[in-house]
C-alpha positions in Angstrom: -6.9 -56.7 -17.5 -3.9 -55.0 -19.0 -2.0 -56.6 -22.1 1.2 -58.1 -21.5 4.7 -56.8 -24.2 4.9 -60.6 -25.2 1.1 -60.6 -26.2 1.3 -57.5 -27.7 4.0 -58.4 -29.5 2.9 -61.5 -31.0 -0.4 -59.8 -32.0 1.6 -57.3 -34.1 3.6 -60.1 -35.7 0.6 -62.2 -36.6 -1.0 -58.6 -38.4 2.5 -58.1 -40.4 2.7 -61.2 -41.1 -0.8 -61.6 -42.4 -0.5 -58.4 -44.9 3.4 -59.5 -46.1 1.1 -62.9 -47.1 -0.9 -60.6 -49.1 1.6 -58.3 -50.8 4.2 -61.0 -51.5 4.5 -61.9 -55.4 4.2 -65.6 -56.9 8.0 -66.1 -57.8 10.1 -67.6 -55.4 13.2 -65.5 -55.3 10.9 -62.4 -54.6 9.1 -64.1 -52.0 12.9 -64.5 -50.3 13.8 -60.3 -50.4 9.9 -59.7 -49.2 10.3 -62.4 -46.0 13.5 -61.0 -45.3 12.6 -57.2 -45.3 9.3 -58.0 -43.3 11.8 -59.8 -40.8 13.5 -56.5 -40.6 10.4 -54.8 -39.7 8.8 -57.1 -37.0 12.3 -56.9 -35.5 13.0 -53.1 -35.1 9.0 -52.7 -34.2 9.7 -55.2 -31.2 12.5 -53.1 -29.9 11.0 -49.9 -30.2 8.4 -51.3 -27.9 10.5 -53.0 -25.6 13.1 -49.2 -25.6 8.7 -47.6 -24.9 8.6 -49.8 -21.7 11.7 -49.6 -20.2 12.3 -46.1 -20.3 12.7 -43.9 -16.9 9.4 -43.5 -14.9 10.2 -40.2 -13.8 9.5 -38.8 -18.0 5.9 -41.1 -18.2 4.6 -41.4 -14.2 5.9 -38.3 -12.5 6.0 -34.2 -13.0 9.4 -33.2 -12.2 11.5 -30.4 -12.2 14.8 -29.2 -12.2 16.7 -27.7 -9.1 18.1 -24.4 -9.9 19.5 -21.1 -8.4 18.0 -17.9 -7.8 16.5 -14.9 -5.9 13.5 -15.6 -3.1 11.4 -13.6 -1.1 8.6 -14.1 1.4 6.2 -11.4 1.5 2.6 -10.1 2.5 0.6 -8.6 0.0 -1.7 -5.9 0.3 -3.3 -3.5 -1.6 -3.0 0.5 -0.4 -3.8 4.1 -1.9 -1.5 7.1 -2.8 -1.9 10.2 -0.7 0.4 13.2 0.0 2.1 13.1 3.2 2.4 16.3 3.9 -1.0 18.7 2.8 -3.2 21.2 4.1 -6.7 22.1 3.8 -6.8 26.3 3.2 -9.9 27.6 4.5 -11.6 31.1 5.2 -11.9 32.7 9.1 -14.2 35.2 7.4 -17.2 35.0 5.8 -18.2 36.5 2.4 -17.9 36.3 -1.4 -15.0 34.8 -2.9 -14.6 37.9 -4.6 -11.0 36.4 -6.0 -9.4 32.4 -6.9 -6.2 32.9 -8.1 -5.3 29.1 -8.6 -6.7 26.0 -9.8 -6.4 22.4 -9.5 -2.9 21.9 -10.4 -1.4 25.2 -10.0 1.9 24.9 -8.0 2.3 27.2 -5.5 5.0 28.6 -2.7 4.4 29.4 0.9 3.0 32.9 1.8 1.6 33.2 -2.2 -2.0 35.1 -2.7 -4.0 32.3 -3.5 -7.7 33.8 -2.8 -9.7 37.3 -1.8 -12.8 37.7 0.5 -14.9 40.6 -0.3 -13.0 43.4 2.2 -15.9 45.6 2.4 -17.5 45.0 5.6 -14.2 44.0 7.6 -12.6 47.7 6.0 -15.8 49.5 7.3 -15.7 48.2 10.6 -11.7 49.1 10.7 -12.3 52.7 9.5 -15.0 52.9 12.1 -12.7 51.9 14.5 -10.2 54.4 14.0 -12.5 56.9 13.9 -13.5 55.9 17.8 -10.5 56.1 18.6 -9.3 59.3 17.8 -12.6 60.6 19.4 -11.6 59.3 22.7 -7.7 60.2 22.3 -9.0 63.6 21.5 -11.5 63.5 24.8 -8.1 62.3 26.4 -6.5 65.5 25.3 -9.1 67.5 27.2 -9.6 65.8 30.1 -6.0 66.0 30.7 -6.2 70.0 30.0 -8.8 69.6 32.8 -6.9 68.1 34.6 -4.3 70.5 34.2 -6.7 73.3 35.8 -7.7 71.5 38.4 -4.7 71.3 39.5 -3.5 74.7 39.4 -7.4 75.4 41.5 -6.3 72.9 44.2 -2.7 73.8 44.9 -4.4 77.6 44.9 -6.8 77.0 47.2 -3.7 75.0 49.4 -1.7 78.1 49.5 -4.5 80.3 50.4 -6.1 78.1 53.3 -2.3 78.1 54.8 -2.7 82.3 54.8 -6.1 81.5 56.3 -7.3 83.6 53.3 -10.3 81.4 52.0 -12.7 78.7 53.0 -12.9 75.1 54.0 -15.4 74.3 51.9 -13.7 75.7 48.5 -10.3 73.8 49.3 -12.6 70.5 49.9 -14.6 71.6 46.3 -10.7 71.7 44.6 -10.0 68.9 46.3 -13.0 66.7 44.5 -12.7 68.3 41.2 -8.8 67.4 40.8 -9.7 63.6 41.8 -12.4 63.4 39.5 -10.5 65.1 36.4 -8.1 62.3 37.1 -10.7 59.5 37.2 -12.0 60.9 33.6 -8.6 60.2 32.2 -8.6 56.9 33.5 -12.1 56.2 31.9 -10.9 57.6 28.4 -7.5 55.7 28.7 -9.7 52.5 28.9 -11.8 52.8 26.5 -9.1 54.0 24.1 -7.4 50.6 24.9 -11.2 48.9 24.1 -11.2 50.6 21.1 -7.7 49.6 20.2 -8.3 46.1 21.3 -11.5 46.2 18.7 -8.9 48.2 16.2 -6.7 45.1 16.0 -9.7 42.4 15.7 -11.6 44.2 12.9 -7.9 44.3 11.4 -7.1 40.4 11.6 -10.4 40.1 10.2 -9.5 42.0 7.1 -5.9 40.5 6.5 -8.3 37.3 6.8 -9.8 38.6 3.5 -6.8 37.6 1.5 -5.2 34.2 1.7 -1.9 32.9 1.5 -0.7 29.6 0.6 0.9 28.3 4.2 3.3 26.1 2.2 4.4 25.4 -1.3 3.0 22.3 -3.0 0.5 21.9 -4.9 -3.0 22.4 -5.3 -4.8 18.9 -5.7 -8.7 19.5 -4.9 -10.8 22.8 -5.2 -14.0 23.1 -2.4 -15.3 26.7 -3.6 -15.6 28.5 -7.1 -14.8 32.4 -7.6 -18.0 34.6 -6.2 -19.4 31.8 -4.1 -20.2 32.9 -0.8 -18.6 31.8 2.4 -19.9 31.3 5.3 -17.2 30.9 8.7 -19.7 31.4 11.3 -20.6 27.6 11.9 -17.6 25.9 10.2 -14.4 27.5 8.4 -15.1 26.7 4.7 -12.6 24.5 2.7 -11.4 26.6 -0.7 -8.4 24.6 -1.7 -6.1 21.6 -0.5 -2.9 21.9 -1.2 -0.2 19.1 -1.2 3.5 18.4 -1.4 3.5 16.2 -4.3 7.5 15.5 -4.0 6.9 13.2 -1.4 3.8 10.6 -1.1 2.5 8.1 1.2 1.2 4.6 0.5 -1.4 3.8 3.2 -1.9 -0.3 2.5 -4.7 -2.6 3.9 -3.2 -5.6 5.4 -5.6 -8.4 7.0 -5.5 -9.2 10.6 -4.0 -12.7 9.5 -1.0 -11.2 8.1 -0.5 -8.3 9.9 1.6 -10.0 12.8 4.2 -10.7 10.1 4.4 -6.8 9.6 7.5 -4.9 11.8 8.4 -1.2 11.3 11.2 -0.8 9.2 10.9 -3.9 6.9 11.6 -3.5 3.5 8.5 -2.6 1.1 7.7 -2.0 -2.8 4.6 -1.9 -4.5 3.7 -1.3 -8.5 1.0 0.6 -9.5 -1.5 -0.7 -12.3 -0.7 1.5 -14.9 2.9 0.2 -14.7 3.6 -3.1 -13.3 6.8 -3.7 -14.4 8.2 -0.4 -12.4 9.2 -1.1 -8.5 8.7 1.6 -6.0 11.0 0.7 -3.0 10.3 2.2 0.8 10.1 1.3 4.6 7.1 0.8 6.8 6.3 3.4 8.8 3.8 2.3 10.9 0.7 0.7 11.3 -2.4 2.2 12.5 -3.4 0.1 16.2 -7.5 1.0 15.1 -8.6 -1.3 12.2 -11.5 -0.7 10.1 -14.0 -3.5 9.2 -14.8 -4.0 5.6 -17.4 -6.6 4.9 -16.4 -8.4 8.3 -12.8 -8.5 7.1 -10.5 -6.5 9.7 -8.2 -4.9 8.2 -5.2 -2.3 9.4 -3.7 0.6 7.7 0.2 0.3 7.4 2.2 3.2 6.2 5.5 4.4 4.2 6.7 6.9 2.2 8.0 7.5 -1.0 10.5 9.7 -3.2 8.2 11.2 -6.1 10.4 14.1 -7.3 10.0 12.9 -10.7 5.6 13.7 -10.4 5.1 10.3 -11.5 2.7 9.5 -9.0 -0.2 10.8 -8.2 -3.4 11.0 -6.0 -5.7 8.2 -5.1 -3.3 5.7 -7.2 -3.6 2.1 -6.8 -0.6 0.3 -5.8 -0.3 -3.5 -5.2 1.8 -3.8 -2.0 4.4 -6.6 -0.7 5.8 -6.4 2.5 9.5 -8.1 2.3 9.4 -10.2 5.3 12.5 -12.2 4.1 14.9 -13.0 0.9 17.2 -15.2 -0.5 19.8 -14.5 -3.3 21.0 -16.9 -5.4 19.5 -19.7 -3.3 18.8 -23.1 -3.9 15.3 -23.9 -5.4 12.5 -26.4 -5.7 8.8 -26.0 -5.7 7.1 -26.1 -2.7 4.9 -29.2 -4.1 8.4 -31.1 -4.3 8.8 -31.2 -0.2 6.8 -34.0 1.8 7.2 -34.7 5.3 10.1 -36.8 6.7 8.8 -40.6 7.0 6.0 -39.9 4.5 6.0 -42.9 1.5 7.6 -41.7 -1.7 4.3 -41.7 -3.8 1.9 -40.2 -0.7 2.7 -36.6 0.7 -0.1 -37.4 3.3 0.2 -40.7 4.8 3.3 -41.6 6.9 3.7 -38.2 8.7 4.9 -38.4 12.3 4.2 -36.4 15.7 5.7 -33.4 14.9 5.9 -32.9 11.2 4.3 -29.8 9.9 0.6 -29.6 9.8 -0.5 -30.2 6.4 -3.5 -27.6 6.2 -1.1 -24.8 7.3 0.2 -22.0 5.1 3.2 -23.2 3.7 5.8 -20.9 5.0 4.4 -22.0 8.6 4.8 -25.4 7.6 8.2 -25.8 6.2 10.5 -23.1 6.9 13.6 -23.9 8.8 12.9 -27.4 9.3 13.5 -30.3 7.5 11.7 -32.2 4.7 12.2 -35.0 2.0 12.6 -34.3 -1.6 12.2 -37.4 -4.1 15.0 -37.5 -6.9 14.7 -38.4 -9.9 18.5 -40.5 -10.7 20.4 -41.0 -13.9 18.8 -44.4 -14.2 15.1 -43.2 -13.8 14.8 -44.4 -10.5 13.5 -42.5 -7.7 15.5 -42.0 -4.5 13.8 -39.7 -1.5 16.3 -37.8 0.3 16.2 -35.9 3.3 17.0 -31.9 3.0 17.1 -29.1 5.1 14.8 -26.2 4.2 15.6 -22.4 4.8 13.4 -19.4 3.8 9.7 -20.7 2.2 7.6 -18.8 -0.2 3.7 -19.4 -1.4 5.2 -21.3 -4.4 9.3 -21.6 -3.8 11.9 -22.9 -1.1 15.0 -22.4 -0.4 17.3 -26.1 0.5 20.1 -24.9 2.1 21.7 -28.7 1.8 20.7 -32.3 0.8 20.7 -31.0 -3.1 22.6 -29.8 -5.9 22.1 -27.7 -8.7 21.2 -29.4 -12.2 19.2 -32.7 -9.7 15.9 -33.3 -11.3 12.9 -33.7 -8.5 9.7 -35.2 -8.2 6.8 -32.6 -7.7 3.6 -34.3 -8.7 2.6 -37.2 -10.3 0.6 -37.7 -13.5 -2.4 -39.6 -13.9 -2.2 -43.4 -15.1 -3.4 -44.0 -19.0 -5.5 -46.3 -17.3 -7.0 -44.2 -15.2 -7.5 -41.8 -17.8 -9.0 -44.3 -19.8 -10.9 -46.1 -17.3 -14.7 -46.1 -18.0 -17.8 -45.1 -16.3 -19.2 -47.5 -13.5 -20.9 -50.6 -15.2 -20.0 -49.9 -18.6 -17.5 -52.1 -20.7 -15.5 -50.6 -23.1 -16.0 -50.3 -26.9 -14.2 -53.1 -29.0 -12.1 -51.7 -31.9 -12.1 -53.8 -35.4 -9.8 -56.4 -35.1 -7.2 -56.9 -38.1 
């Protein structure tokens, strides 16, 4: 049972009292100056007690804080990967040693630049070997035409004659058969030659496939093959080099399946990186990826956006702590979300009192109270408490924005401390300990 002020008081009195007996000295006129300064004491002791009591409730019974202005936002976090947006992989169509690597991880390069040699000696044999055909068969071409040349002249003879009546039948027919077939020959040669040139121009590619040119500028970011390795492009085209546009880069973030319907291309995004968290990096969402990937049951979805990185500052497989801006506030109105109860709720119980309709309790936050309304207790200029009704814009994890019901400077109610009481209350059948008495 708790002490009363009047009880505690006269206990006090009675202990002063009781030590003024003692220190009082034996002549009267001293014993008046003592009385009267321990008078003095009991007095102001009484009314610094009574002041302890009747102070405002809000400072002793409540947490509370102060309504003030400033900048909110309501955002998805995620957490994403630096990549280049724009790289290739540089491969080999031939096979054979890597006879020359002219770059290295690092090493910026511009489109069309001599980045590696195959060996050329095969591909050079079988070109040489080529041309070699084919001036064979455009030399055969040469004489079969020549042949053709006579054959001619023998037919248009042997025409001339037969209209004289001065030879045979049988020799025109013989001219006749060797002109067509002189002129079949040529058409043989003529197609092999274009074989041959066909061949010519494959064995060719294949050799300009021995050196290999950067197909854009950028730079190079991972090496596949080292300098005399041998290649080989007959089951797969071997990786040598990946090369990547550093100037731009693209943040590919994980977002949950729970949060990924608050997502909308072209929102506002920034991320920080963990070797500098107090640097911003600002974009827009690109897109998100419609084919999740599960991670430990978790679905999650790959959402996109770019950013400027002229400056090289970031780099490759960086991590960067995302948050999708799905709305903000500037210089709003404030409270903590803890301040905000439902509207009928008692002023000491967020949970009892809520009516159809009010916000479900167990939801996220934002769900709960954004654009609808609430009651915020305030704490008054007498310590009393007064709930008032507010209406409630944009809502964070922590922060909302009242758009009316409050001003800046109002003090409001957002939790309420334990009792001393309650703190002090002891375990289940035990009574407390008895201090000395005075």
């Amino acid at each position: 049972m708790e002490t009363s002020v009047t009880e505690r008081e006269a206990d006090m009195t009675t202990t002063l009292l009781g030590r003024a007996r003692r220190l009082l000295p034996q002549r009267w006129g001293t014993r008046v100056a003592a009385l009267t300064a321990l008078l003095g004491i009991i007095a102001g002791t009484i009314y610094g007690a009574q002041a302890w009591m009747t102070r405002s409730p809000a400072s002793g019974q409540f947490i509370i804080a102060t309504v003030q202005r400033g900048d909110l936002e309501d955002t998805v976090t995620a957490t994403g990967i630096l990549q280049p947006r724009d790289y290739v992989d540089v491969g080999t169509q031939v096979s054979g040693q890597l006879k020359t690597l002219r770059v290295e991880i690092g090493s910026k390069v511009k489109a069309g630049q001599l980045i590696a040699e195959i060996d050329p000696t095969v591909y050079l044999a079988r070109v040489d070997a080529d041309q070699a055909q084919l001036r064979t068969q455009q030399a055969q071409l040469q004489d079969r035409q020549a042949q053709l040349t006579l054959a001619e002249q023998q037919h248009d003879r042997q025409v001339s004659l037969m209209k004289d009546s001065a030879t045979t039948e049988d020799a025109l027919q013989t001219a006749e058969a060797a002109l067509g077939s002189a002129r079949a020959q040529i058409d043989v040669l003529k197609a092999e030659i274009d074989q041959t040139q066909s061949t010519l121009r494959g064995d060719q590619a294949n050799l300009s496939y021995t050196k290999i040119y950067s197909p854009m500028s950028g730079t190079v970011v991972a090496q596949s093959a080292k300098q005399g390795q041998t290649l080989n492009a007959n089951q797969q085209a071997p990786v040598i080099v990946r090369i990547a546009d550093l100037s731009t880069m693209t943040v590919q973030a994980q977002v949950s399946e729970a949060d990924v319907s608050s997502l909308r291309s072209g929102m506002p995004v920034y991320f920080m990186t963990l070797g500098d968290g107090s640097k911003r990096w600002y974009g827009t969402l690109r897109q998100i990826n419609p084919t999740p990937e599960t991670v430990n049951n978790v679905v999650l979805y790959d959402a996109l956006f770019d950013v400027d990185n002229r400056e090289g500052a970031l780099m490759t497989q960086m991590t960067a702590q995302v948050f999708f801006v799905s709305g903000e506030a500037k210089g709003a109105l404030l409270v903590p979300v803890s301040a905000l109860q439902p509207n009928g709720a008692p002023t000491g119980d967020h949970r009892r009192g809520e009516r159809p309709g009010d916000p479900d309790p167990g939801a996220d936050p934002r769900a709960r109270w954004t654009n609808n309304s609430a009651v915020v207790r305030v704490v008054k200029s007498d310590g009393s408490i007064e709930p008032r009704q507010v209406r409630v814009g944009l809502v964070s994890r922590v922060s909302a924005q009242v758009l009316d019901g409050l001003e800046p400077g109002e003090q409001t109610v957002v939790g309420q401390r334990p009792t001393a009481s309650a703190a002090a209350k002891p375990a289940t059948g035990q009574r407390p300990a008895m201090g000395p008495r005075i």
